[in-house]
C-alpha positions as CSV (number, residue, x, y, z in Angstrom):
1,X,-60.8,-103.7,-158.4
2,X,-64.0,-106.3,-158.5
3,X,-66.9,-105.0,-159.6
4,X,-68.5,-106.6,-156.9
5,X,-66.8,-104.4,-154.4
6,X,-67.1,-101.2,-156.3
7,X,-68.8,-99.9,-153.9
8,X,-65.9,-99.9,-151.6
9,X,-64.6,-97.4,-154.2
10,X,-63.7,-93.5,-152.7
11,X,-65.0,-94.8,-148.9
12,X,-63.0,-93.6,-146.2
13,X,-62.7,-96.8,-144.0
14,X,-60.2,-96.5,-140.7
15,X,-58.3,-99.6,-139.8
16,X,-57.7,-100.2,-136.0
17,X,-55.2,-103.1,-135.6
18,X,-52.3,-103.0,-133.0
19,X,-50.3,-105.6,-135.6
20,X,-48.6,-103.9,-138.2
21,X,-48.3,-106.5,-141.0
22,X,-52.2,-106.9,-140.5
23,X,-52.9,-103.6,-140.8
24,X,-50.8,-103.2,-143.6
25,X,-52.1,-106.3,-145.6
26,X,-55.9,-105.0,-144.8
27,X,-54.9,-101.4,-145.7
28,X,-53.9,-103.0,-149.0
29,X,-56.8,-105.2,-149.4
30,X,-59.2,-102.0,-148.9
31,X,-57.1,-99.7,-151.1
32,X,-57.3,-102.3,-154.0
33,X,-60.7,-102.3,-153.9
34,X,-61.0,-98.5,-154.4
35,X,-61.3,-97.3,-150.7
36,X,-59.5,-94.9,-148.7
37,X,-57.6,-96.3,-145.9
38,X,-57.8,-94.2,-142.6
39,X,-54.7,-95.2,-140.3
40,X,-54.1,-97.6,-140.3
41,X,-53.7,-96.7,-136.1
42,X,-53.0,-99.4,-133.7
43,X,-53.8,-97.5,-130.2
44,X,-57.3,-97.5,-128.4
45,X,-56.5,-94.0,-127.6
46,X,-55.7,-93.1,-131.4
47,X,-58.7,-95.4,-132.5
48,X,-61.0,-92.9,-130.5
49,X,-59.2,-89.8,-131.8
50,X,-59.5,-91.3,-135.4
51,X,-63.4,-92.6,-134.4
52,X,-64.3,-89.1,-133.3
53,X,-62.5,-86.8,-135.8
54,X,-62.0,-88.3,-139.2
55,X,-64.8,-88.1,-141.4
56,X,-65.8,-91.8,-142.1
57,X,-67.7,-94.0,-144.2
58,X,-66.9,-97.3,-142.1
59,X,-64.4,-98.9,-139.7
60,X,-62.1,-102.3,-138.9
61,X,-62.1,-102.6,-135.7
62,X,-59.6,-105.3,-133.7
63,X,-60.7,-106.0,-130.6
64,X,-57.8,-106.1,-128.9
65,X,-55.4,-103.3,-129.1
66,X,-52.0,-104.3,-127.4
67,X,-53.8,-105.9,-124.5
68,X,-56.5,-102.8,-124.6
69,X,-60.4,-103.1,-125.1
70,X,-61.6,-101.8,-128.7
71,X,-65.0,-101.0,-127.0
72,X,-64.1,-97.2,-126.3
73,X,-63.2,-97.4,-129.8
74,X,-66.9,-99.1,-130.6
75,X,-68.5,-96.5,-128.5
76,X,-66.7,-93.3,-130.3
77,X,-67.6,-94.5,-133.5
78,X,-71.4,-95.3,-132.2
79,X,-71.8,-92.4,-131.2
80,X,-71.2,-90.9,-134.8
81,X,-73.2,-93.7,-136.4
82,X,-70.3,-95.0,-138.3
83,X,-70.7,-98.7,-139.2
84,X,-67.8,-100.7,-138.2
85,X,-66.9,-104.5,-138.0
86,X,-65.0,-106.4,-135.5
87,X,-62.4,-108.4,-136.0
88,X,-61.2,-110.4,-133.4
89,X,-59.1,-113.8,-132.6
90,X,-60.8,-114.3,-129.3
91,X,-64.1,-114.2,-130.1
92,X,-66.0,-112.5,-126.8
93,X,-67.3,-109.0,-126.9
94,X,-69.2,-107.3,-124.7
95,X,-73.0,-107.8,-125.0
96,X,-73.5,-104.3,-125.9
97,X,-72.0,-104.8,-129.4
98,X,-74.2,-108.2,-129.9
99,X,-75.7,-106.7,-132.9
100,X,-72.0,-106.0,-134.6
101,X,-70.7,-108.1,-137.4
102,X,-67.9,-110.3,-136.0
103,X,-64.6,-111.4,-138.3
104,X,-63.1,-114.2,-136.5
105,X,-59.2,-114.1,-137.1
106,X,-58.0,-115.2,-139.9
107,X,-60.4,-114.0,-142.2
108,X,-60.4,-114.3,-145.8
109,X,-59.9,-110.7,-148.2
110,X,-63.1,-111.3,-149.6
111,X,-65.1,-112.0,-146.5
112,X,-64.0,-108.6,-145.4
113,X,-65.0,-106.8,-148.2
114,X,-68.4,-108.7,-148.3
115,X,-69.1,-107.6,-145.0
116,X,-67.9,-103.9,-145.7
117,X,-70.2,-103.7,-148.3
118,X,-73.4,-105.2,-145.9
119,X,-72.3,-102.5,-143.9
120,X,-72.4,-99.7,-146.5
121,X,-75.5,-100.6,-148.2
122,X,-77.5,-100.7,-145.4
């Protein structure tokens, strides 16, 4: 573990990502920095069950879920005022999530957990 991302250490963080070898490399990323890796799940519909149930620090949030919007997903975890970053290859989201970080795919390990920790310190 860094110490920079130390405080990534015991945070329950859900990983939406339809691919599985992403979400398996990010749930490793995230666990070797100390957190607790939520899912990962790779549905919209299990993104909002996750989103509305699990109790959650923060969440990775792929845009595009097997040709399904992540912005049900967005909303859910709004709604509960759970910090989340998007991480996208296409770039667009809808305006109402202008004010969310964006991770343009492929994103480095570190830029992840740089922007985790933004999110969790503020």
């Amino acid at each position: 573990m860094t110490d920079r991302a130390q405080s990534l250490s015991g945070r329950r963080i859900l990983v939406v990502e339809d691919e599985f070898i992403v979400a398996a490399m990010l749930a490793d990323v995230l666990e070797d920095e100390g957190a607790q890796v939520i899912g990962p799940v790779g549905t919209q519909a299990e993104g909002i069950a996750a989103a509305a149930t699990e109790s959650l620090d923060a969440a990775v949030l792929d845009w595009n879920l097997n040709g399904q919007p992540g912005a049900p997903v967005a909303r859910a975890l709004r709604e509960r005022g759970i910090p989340f970053v998007i991480a996208t290859g296409y770039g667009a989201v809808e305006a109402e999530f202008v004010d969310v970080q964006i991770m343009h795919k492929p994103y480095a390990p570190a830029q992840l957990t740089a922007c985790l920790e933004g999110l969790l310190a503020g």
